[in-house]
C-alpha positions in Angstrom: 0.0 0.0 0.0 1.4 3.3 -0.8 1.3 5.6 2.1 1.8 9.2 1.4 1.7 10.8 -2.2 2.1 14.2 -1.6 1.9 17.4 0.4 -1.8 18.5 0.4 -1.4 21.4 2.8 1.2 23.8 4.8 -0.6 25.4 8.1 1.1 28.1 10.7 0.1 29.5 13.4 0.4 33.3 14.4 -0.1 35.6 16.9 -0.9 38.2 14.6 -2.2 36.0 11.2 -2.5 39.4 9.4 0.9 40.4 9.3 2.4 37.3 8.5 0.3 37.1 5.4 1.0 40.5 4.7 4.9 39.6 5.5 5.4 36.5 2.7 2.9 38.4 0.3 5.5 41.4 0.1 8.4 39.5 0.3 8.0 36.0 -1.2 5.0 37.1 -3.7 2.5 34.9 -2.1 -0.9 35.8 -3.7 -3.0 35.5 -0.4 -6.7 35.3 -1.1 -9.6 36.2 1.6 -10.2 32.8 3.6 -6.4 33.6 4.3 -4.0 31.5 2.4 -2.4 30.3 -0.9 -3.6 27.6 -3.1 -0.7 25.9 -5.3 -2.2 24.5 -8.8 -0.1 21.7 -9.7 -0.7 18.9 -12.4 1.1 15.4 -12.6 2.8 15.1 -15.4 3.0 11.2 -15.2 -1.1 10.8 -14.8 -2.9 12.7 -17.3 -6.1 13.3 -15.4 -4.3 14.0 -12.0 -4.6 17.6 -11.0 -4.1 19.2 -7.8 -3.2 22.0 -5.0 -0.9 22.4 -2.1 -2.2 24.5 0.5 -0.8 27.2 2.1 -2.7 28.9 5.2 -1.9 30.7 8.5 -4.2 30.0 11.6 -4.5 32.3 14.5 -2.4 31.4 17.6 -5.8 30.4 19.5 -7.0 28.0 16.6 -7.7 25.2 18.4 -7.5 23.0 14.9 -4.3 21.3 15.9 -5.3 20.3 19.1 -3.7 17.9 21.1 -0.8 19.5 19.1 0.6 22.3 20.6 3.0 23.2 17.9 3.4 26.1 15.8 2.5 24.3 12.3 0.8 21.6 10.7 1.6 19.5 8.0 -1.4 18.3 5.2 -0.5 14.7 3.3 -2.4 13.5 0.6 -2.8 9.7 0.5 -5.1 7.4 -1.7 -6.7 5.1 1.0 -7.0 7.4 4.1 -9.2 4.3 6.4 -6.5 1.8 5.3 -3.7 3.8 6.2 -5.5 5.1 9.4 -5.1 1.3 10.7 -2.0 0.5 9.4 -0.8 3.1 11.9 -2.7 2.2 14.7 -1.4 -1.9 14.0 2.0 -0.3 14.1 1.5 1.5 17.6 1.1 5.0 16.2 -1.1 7.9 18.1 -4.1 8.0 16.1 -6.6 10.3 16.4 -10.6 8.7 16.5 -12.4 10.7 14.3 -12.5 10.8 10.4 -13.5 14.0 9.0 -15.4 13.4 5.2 -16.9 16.8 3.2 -17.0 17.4 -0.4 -13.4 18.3 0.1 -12.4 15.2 0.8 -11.7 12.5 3.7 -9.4 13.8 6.4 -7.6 11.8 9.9 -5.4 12.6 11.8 -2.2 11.4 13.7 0.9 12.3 16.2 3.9 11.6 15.1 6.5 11.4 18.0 7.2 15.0 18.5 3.7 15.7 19.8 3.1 17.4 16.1 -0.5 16.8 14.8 -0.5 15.3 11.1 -3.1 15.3 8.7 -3.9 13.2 6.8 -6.1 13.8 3.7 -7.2 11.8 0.9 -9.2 13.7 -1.9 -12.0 13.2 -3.7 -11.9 11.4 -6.4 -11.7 12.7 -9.6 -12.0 16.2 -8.5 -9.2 18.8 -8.9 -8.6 20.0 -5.6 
């Protein structure tokens, strides 16, 4: 089973989410967009039909979205079988969270990797460029 196929997502935290989107808009060219972040258009080259984005997004400091985390960031993967790999990593002893998250955006889980750093996990919908 292949496990991760790409980064779906890039999440920060902030004190002050304003200024940091107004610091990597100036300075890096990021064209931030009202809901607050970036999305990346990509295609794969090696699958014809495969399109995608990589998100980009800061949270405000008192989000409480990466809870148990209490880190800074949060990291998005994209994976093809997001129930399969969910208990592959609980078989292997990993921290994973209990709820599945499924919307027209997709199917979303979650897990801790050793650090105490909240990981999503996120499989797509399929056939949908998102």
């Amino acid at each position: 089973m292949k496990r991760v196929t790409g980064i779906g997502g890039v999440f920060i935290k902030s004190e002050d989410p304003q200024r940091l989107r107004d610091w990597y808009k100036q300075h890096l060219g990021l064209d931030i967009q009202d809901w607050g972040g970036v999305s990346f258009q990509w295609h794969n080259e090696n699958q014809s039909n495969e399109n995608g984005a990589t998100v980009w997004s800061v949270f405000d400091k008192s989000s409480k979205y990466f809870n148990p985390s209490e880190s800074g960031f949060m990291i998005n993967y994209r994976v093809d079988d997001l129930k399969a790999l969910l208990s592959v990593l609980k078989k292997e002893g990993c921290q994973v969270m209990d709820e599945i998250e499924e919307s027209e955006f997709g199917k979303f889980g979650w897990v801790m990797d050793p650090d105490d750093n909240k990981v999503e996990l996120w499989e797509p919908p399929q056939g949908k460029i998102t």
